[in-house]
C-alpha positions in Angstrom: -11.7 -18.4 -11.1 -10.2 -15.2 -12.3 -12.2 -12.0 -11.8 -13.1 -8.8 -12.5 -9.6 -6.8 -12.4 -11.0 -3.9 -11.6 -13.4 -4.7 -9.3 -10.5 -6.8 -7.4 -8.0 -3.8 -7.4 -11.1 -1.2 -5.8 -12.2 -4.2 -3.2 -8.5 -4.3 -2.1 -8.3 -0.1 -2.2 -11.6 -0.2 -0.2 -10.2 -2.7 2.6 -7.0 -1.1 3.0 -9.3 2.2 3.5 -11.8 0.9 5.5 -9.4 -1.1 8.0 -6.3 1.0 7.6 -3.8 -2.2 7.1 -0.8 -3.1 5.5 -0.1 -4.6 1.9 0.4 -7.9 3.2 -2.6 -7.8 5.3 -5.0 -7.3 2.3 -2.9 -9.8 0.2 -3.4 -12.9 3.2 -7.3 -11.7 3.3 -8.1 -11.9 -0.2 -5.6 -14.8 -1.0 -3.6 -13.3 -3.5 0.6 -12.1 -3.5 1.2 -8.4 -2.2 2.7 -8.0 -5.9 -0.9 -8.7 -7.4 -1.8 -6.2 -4.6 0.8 -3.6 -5.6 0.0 -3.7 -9.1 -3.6 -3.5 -8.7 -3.3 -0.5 -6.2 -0.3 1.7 -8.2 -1.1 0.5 -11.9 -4.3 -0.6 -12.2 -6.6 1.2 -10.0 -5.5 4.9 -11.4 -6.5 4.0 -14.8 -9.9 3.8 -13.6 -10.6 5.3 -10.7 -7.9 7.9 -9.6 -10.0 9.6 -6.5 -10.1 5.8 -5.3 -5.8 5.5 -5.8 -5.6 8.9 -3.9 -6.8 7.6 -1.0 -5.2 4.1 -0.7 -2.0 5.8 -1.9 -2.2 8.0 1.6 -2.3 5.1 3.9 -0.2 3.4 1.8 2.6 6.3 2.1 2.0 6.2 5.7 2.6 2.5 6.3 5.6 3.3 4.0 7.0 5.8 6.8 6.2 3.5 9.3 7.5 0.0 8.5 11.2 0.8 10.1 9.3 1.2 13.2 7.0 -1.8 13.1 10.4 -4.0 12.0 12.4 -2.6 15.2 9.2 -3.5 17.5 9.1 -7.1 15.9 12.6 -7.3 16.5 12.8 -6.5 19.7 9.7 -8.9 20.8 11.6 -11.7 18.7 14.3 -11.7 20.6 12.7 -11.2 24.3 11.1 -14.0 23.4 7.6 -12.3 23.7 4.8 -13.7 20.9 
């Protein structure tokens, strides 16, 4: 059942890429923990491919700068009692 590391941790870098989502988002579609996800993206995939880590390690700042807003927003629907 266990695969390739370092094809996992450059299909995870790819997703995030292509569909510009969150840690946890690639972690829930490839059914593994966002700590297997953040290993494979900050230790892993620079070993081995570091023009791949520069990339995910943009969108990955940038969800980083954004998560304070995306809490408040969840907060605020939470309790207005919208879905």
């Amino acid at each position: 059942m266990k695969e390739n590391i370092e094809e996992r941790a450059s299909n995870l870098a790819l997703y995030i890429i292509e569909n510009k989502t969150t840690v946890r988002g690639a972690a829930s579609k490839f059914g593994v923990s966002k700590s297997t996800v953040h290993k494979d993206l900050s230790e892993r995939l620079p070993a081995f491919n570091r023009s791949l880590y520069m990339q995910v390690k943009e969108i990955l700042d940038q969800n980083k700068a954004e998560r304070h807003i995306r809490g408040g927003i969840a907060t605020r629907r939470k309790y207005k009692g919208e879905p």
